[in-house]
N, C-alpha and C positions, 0 to 999 in steps of 0.2 A: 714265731718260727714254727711251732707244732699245729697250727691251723696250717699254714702254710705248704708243709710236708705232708700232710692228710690229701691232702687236691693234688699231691704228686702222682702220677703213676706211671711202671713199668709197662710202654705197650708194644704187644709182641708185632709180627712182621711175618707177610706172608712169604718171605723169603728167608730162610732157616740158615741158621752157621751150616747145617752138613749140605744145603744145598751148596753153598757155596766152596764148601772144602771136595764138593764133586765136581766144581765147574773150577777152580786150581789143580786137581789133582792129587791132593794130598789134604793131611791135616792140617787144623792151625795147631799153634803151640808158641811157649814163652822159654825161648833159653836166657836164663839170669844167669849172667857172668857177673863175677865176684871174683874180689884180691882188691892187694893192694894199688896203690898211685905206683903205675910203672912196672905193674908185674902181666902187663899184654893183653889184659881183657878188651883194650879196643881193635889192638890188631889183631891177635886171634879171632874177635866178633867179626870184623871187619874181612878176615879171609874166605871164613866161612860162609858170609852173606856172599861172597864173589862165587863163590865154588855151587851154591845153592842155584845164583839167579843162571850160572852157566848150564843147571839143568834145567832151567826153564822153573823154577818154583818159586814164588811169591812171596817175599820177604819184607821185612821193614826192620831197618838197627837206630833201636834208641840209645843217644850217645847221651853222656853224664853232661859234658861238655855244651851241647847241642841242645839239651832240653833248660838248663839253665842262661840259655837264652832267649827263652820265650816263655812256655809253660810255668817254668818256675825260676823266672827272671827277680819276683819279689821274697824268695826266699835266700837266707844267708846258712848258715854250716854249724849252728846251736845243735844239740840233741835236737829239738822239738823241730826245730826245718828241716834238719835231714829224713825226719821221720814223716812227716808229709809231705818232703820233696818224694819218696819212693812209694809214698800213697799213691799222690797224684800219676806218675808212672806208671807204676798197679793200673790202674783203673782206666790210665790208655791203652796199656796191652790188653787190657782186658776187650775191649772194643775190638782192636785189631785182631787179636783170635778169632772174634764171633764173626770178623769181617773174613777168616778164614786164612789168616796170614800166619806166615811161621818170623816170631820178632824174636830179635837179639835185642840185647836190653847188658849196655855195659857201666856197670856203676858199682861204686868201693861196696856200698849199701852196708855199714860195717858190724852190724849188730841184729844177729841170729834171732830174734824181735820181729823187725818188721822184714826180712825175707820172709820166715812163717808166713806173718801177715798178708803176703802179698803172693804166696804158694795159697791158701786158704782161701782167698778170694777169686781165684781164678779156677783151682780146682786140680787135684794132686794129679790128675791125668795131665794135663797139658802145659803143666810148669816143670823144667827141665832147669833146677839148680847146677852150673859151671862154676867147678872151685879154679881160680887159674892161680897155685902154688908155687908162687916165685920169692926165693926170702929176702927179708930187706934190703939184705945189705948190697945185692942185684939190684933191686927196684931202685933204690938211692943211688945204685952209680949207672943209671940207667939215666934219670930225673931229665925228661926232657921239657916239663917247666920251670926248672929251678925250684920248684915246690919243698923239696925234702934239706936243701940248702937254707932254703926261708926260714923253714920250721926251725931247724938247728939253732940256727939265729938269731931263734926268739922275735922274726919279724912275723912269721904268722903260725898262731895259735891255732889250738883243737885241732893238727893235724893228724891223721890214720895212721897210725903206725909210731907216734915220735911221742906226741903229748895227749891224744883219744886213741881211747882202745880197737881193734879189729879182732871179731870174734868169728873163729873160722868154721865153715859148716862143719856139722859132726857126720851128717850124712848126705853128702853131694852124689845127684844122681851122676857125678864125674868130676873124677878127681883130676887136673892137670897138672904136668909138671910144666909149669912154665919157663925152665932151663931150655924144654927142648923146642925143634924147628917148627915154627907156625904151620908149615907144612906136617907134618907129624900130626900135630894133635888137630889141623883140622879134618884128617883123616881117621881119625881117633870120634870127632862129634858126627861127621859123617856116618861112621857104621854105627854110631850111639841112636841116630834118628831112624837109619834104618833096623833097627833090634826096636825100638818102640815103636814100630809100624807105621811113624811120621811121614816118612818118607818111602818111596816104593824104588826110586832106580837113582 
């Protein structure tokens, strides 16, 4: 595998991330939403990305859902999968910034660990941690999989919040209260993008 990985190489491209974040209009950049199962990370991500593409700016939302249907179709929900299911993640957004795109990216992702990790590899400028602050006992009577029901039940394990732990950001560059109207707080990420000069109008 080490002879192998020596014949790798990174090769660069005459066509540059900022050329292309001139020819979008804006930056790329990664907002990672976080919370729990049922506390709105998809549909707040998902407002947002509507409110974005109606300004004409270039988006891409990676759903938790969505991506374990292809990408990470052979991983199951151990410590050790969920930790390279949000590598693997990682490492698309990672492309799709360079590609000069602004990704939402909705996933429990539940341990302070590999968010770092995956803040670290992209680069503190353009990863945009979203805490979406909604407490259990809302998200559970929210449960629009029957997921939190499961867990209860003891029909399905290692769940986020019931029986695996969720370890909540200490420093989210946004805190949300996900009580309030989708509308609210997407107006809320909106001025957050235009304060880091992600966005211009």
């Amino acid at each position: 595998m080490a002879d192998h990985d020596e014949h790798i190489i990174w090769h660069a491209h005459l066509v540059t991330r900022a050329g292309r974040e001139a020819r979008h209009g804006h930056k790329g950049a990664v907002l990672w939403f976080t919370g729990l199962s049922g506390s709105g990370k998809s549909t707040v991500a998902g407002a947002l990305e509507q409110a974005l593409h109606q300004r004409g700016v270039s988006t891409y939302l990676l759903d938790g859902d969505n991506v374990r249907h292809g990408l990470c179709r052979d991983l199951g929900f151990s410590d050790s999968d969920r930790k390279e299911n949000i590598r693997r993640v990682g490492e698309v957004a990672k492309l799709m910034v360079d590609a000069g795109l602004i990704v939402l990216t909705a996933f429990i992702s539940p341990h302070r660990e590999e968010r770092q990790m995956v803040r670290t590899m992209l680069g503190v400028e353009c990863f945009i941690e979203v805490y979406v602050d909604t407490p259990l006992a809302i998200c559970e009577s929210r449960d629009p999989k029957g997921l939190y029901k499961k867990a209860r039940s003891g029909e399905l394990k290692n769940f986020t919040g019931i029986d695996s732990i969720y370890e909540a950001p200490l420093a989210p560059e946004i805190h949300l209260d996900g009580q309030q109207l989708v509308t609210i707080l997407t107006l809320q990420l909106l001025d957050l993008l235009h304060k880091h000069d992600i966005i211009s109008s």
